[in-house]
N, C-alpha and C positions, 0 to 999 in steps of 0.2 A: 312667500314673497308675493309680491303684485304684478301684475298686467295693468299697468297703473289705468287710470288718469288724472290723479293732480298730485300734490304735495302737500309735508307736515313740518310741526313743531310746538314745544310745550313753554306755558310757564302758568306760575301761582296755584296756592293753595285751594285744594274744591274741597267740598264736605260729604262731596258720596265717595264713601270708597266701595262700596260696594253696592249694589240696587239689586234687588231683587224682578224677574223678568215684568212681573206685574206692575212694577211701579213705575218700572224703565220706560217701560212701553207706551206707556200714559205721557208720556213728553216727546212723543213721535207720529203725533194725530195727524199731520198732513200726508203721511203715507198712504195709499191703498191698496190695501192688499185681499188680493181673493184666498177666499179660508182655505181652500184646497192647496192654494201655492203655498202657506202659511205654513199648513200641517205637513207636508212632505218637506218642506225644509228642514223642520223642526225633527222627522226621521232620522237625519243625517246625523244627529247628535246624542249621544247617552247621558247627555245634561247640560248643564251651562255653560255656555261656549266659551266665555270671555274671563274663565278663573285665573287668569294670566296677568288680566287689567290692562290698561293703556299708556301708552306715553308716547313723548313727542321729542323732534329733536330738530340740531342743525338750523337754527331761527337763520333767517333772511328778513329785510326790508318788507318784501312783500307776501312771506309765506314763514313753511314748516315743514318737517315732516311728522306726517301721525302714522303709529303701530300699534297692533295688534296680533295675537297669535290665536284662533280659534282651538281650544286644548279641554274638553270637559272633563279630560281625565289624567291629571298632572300628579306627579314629575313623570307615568311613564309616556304621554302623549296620545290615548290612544283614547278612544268613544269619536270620531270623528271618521265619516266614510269616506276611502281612498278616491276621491274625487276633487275636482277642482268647485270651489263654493265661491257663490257671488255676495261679496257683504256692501251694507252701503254705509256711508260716510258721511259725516255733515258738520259743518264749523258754525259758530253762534256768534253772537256780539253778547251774549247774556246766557247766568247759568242755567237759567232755565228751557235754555235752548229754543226757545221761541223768536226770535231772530234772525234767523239763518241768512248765511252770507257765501256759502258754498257746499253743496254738496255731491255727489254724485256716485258710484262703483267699482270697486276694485275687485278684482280674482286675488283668491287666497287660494292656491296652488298647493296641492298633494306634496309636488317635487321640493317644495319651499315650505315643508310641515306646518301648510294653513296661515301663514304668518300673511301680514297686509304689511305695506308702507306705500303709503299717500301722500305725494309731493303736493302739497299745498299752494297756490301762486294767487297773485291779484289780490292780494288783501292791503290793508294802511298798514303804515308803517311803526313800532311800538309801541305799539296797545294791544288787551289782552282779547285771547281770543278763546271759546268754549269748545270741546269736540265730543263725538259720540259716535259707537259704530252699530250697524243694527244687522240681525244676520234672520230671517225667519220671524217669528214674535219675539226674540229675545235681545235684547239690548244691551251695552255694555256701559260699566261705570262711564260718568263725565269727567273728561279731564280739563286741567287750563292752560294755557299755553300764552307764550307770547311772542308776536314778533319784533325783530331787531329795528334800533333805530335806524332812519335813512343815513346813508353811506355819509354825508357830510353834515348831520347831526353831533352837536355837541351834551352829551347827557351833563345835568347837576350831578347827579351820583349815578354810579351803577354796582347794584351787590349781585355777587355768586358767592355759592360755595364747592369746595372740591374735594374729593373722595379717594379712593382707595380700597383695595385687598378686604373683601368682607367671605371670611374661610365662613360657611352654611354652620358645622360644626362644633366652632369653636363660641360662637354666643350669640346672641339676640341683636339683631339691626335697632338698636335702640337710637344711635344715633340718626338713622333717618327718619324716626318717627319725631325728632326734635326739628330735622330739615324741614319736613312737611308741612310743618306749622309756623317755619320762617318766615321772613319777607326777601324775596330772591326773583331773580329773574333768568339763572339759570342755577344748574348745577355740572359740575365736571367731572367724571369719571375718568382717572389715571391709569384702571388695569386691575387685574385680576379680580374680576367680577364673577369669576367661579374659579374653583379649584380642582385640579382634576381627579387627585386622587382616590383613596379608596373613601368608603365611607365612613364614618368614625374616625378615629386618627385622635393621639395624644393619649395622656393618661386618662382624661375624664372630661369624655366630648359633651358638650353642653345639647346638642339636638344631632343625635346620632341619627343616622339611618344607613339603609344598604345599600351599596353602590359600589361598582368595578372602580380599578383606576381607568379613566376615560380612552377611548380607542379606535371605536366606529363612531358616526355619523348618529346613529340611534343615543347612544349611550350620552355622546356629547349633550342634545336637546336634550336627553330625559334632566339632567343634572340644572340647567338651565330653568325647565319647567318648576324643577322644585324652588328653587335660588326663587324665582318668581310669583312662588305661594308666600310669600313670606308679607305678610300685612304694610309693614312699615317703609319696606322697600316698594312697593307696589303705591304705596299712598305718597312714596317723593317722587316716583315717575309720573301719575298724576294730576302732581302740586306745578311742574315748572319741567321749561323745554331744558334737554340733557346733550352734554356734549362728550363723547367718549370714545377713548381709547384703550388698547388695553396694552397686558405687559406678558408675562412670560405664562401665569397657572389659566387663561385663555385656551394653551395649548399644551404645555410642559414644562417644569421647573426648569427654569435656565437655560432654554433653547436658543440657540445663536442662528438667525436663518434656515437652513436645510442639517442643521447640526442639531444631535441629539445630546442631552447630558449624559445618556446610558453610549457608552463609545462603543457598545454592540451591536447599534443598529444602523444601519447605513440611510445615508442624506434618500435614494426614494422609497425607503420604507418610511422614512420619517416624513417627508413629503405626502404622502397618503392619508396620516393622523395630521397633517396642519390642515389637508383640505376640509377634513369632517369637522375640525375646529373653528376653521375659519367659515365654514358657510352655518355652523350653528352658531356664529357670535353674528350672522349679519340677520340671521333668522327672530334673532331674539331683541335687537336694539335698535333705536329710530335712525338709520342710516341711510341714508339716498342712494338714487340707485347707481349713482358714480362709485360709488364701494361695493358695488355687486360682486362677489368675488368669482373666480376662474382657479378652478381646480385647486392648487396650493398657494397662488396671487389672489390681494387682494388690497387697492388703496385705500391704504386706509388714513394716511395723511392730507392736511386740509388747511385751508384758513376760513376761519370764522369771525365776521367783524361785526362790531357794536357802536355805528354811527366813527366819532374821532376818539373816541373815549378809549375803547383799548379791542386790539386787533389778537386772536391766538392764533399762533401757530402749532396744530394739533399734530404733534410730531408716532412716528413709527420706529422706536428702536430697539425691534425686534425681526422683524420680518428684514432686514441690508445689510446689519453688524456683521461682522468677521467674527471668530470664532473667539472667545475669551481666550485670553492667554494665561501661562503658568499651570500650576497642575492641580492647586488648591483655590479654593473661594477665598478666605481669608488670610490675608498671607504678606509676606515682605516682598518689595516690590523685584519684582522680575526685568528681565532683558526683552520680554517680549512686550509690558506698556510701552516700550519705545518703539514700537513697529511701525517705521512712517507709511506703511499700506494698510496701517488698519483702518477700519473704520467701525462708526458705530448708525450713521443713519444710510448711509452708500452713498455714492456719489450725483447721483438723479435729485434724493432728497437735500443733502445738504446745498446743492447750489439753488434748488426751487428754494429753502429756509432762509439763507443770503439775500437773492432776490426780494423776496417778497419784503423781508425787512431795512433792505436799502429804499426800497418805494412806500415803506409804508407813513401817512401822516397822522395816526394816532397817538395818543398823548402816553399812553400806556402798552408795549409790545410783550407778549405774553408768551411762551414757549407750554405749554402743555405737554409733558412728558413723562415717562417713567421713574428711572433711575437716576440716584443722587449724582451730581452735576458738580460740588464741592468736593475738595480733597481730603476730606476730615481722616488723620489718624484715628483707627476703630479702636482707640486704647482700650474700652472696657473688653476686648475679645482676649484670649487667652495669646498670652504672649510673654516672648522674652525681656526682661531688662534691657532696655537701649534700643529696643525694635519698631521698628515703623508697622502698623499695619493695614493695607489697604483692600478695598473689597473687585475681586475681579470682571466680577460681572456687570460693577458701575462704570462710571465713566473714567473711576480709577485706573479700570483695563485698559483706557484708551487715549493715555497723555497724548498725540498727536492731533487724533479729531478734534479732542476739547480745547485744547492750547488754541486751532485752527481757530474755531468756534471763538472765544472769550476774546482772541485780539481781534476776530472782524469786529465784534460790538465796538470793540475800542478805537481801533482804525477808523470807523464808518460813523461812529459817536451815534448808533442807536439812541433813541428817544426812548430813555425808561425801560429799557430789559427787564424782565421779571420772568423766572423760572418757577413753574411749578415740579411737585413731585411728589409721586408716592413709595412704592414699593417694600420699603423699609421698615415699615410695621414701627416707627418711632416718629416722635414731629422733632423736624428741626429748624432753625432758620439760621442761614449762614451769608457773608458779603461776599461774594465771587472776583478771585482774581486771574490776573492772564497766569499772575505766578506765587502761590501759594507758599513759595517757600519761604518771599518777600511779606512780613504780615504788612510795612509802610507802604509796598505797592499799592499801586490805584486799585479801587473798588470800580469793576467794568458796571456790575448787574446785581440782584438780589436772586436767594431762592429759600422758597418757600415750599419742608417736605412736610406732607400729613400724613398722620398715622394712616393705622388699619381701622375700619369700619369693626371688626373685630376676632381678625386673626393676632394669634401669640394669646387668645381668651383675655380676664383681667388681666391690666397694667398698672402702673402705680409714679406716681410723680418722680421720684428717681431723682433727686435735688442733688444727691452727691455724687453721683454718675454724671451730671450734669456736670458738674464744677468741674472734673477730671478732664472730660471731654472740651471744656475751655481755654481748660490749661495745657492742652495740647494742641489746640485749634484754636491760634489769635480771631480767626475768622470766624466762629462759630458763634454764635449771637443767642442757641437756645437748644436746650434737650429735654424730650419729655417722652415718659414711653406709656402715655394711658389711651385708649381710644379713642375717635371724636372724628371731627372733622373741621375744615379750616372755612370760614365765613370772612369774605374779601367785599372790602369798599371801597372804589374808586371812585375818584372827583378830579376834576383838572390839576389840584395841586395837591393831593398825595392820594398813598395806598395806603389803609389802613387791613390787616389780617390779624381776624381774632382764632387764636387756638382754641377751639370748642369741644369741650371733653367730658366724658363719663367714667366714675368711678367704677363701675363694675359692668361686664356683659355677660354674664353665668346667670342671672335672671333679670327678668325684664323689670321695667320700669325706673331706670337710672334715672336720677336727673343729671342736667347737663351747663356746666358750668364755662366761662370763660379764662384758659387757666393762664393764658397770655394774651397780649395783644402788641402788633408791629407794628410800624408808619414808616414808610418811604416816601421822600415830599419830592416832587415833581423838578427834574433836575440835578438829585443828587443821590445818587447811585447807594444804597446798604440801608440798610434797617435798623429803626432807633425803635430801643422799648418804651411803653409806654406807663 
């Protein structure tokens, strides 16, 4: 972590992803450094500090934040001396870094495994910006970044794209080597950006290696470190500033709060593994220091805005939920979704999520979250003739909250609701109602799930799985179970979200097709295919 002084954030495509120290270094001539100081830095390390790469996050009007992790020796963390290192920083107007428009020094901290985040402040408003970090002679890739337009800026267009569950194991980040090369100005991560378990896993894991199911504070970073050798992922961190959240494999399958899935382990032993989890997710991703976490806390909810164009609300529905109810994941509905005490963001979050969206004047209000948000019967899951099936860990489990949720849009006539989502390892796109069981009721909102980056390995378009899943869900607009990612463009009078997909992730080099595309027009609530 840092001992700051400034702040960060990323966007657009660079063309180094890598540099070598000699070449790096060559784009850092205004420095002076005495040889002695040079060479004893250079001690501190068993190689190249920056195999981690960069990236940025959290765009503002007037800034970013930028990260780094000092690691020459990943995934297990180690060629780095238990000491606190001074790195330096510097923002550009140009890739060649010759520009400079801010620079200065951050402590990369032992206690905080070397990691930097550099609050960025004082720059123009949407435009892009160049960064680099230099530790000793050695220097790290250039990244690009950008920041957000001014608070009452109206964009012509604005594209992101959003993400999801990339299992190390199960295939090759192909799809973000297709992001990297996009035209974007952010990108959104939903959750499960590691996985904790063992290493391997399935019948025929695509890039096996060794690894505990995650536990301590060590073990967590080491798994992370690796997750971050990974080229394509590293090259969309980057390309563009990143907004992220996560969901339950952060920390452990289907944790509910201080609730474990294993009913053996009591809420503060389990408390003990969220805090090693939760300070290696803030170690490793471009987070400000307002998410710093504290022991087994840590905020992680937020609003992030892009001039009038469209406002998220970076939601937490993991760390407040109440415990899932019923005793199966997949299952007929129970007595306990009607729990009018459940909840699924707690009570702090969901009035700050109201608030912020009664005040807000964007043309597009975006909820950034995890789990699916629709009530789709899971008819393709094993089931009886006549049976409803619903999943407990979504929002399925929590008819109360959601009901609460879906009529304030309606009561309060929210501007353009849009729900993101990942988790599900499937894409769907569905119209959101207060009451589901009504298909003629009003359409309050849109949501929009993407797949996995590529956990469940190859997927496959699933055309008659789709149909089925229609015919049972008036509201369900689309089903697809192949990897990808979802590429979103906003303009004052619609949303357009193209489903971006790869046929195979068991070896690299897929290409990456469009295998749907949605539009929601500005005003009218549900998603028309195109």
């Amino acid at each position: 972590m840092v001992r700051h002084d400034s702040s960060m954030v990323p966007f657009g495509p660079t063309r180094r992803q890598f540099l070598s120290s000699a070449t790096a270094a060559s784009l850092w001539p205004f420095l002076d450094f005495r040889i002695g100081e040079a060479a004893d830095r250079r001690e501190r390390f068993s190689g190249y500090p920056f195999k981690l790469g960069v990236s940025s996050g959290d765009p503002a009007p007037d800034g970013f934040v930028l990260w780094t992790r000092l690691c020459p020796e990943p995934p297990g963390g180690g060629g780095v001396q238990p000491v606190d290192i001074q790195v330096q920083w510097r923002v550009a107007t140009d890739e060649g870094m010759k520009r400079i428009v801010r620079k200065g020094n951050a402590t990369a901290a032992v206690d905080w495994a070397h990691s930097v985040h550099v609050e960025v402040e004082g720059l123009e408003p949407d435009r892009s910006y160049w960064y680099q970090f230099k530790v000793g002679m050695d220097v790290s890739p250039v990244g690009r970044t950008r920041t957000a337009p001014a608070k009452d800026a109206m964009l012509d267009s604005f594209r992101f794209a959003f993400v999801s569950c990339q299992k190390y194991q199960d295939g090759y980040f192909t799809a973000y080597e297709h992001i990297a090369q996009d035209d974007l100005r952010a990108v959104v991560h939903l959750g499960d950006y590691i996985y904790e378990g063992h290493g391997g896993g399935g019948d025929s894991p695509v890039r096996n290696f060794d690894g505990p199911k995650l536990m301590s504070l060590e073990e967590y970073r080491s798994r992370y470190a690796l997750y971050l050798t990974d080229p394509h992922l590293q090259a969309a961190h980057a390309a563009f500033p990143w907004i992220v959240t996560w969901d339950d494999h952060e920390v452990a399958n289907d944790y509910a709060a201080a609730i474990s899935e294993d009913v053996t382990v009591k809420p503060e032993e389990f408390l003990l593994r969220r805090a090693n989890a939760y300070k290696a997710y803030y170690e490793h991703l471009p987070l400000r220091r307002g998410a710093l976490p504290v022991g087994p806390d840590m905020l992680l909810y937020r609003r992030v805005s892009f001039g009038r164009i469209a406002d998220f609300s970076v939601l937490d529905t993991r760390q407040y939920r109440s415990d899932q109810p019923c005793e199966s994941k997949y299952r007929t509905p129970c007595e306990g979704i009607y729990d009018p005490q459940a909840t699924m963001l707690g009570d702090t979050q969901e009035k700050w999520l109201c608030d912020g969206l009664s005040a807000s004047h964007s043309r597009w209000n975006i909820l950034a979250q995890q789990v699916m948000m629709a009530r789709p019967d899971f008819v393709y899951k094993p089931h009886k003739a006549g049976e409803i099936i619903f999943c407990m860990d979504k929002w399925d489990g929590y008819h109360v909250p959601r009901t609460r949720l879906l009529q304030f849009l309606s009561d309060h006539q929210i501007t353009n609701p849009v729900v993101l989502t990942g988790d599900v390892h499937t894409n769907w796109v569905s119209d959101l109602k207060v009451d589901f069981d009504r298909p003629e009721s009003p359409t309050v909102g849109t949501e929009f799930v993407g797949t996995s980056i590529t956990t469940k390995g190859d997927g496959k378009q699933a055309v008659e799985i789709e149909k089925v899943v229609q015919a049972a869900n008036p509201f369900v607009r689309f089903f697809n179970d192949e990897r990808g990612y979802v590429r979103c463009e906003l303009t004052a009078d619609e949303w357009r979200s193209d489903y971006r997909t790869v046929p195979y992730v068991s070896r690299p080099g897929a290409p990456c097709v469009t295998r749907a595309a949605f539009v929601v027009e500005n005003g009218r609530p549900g998603a028309v295919r195109t």
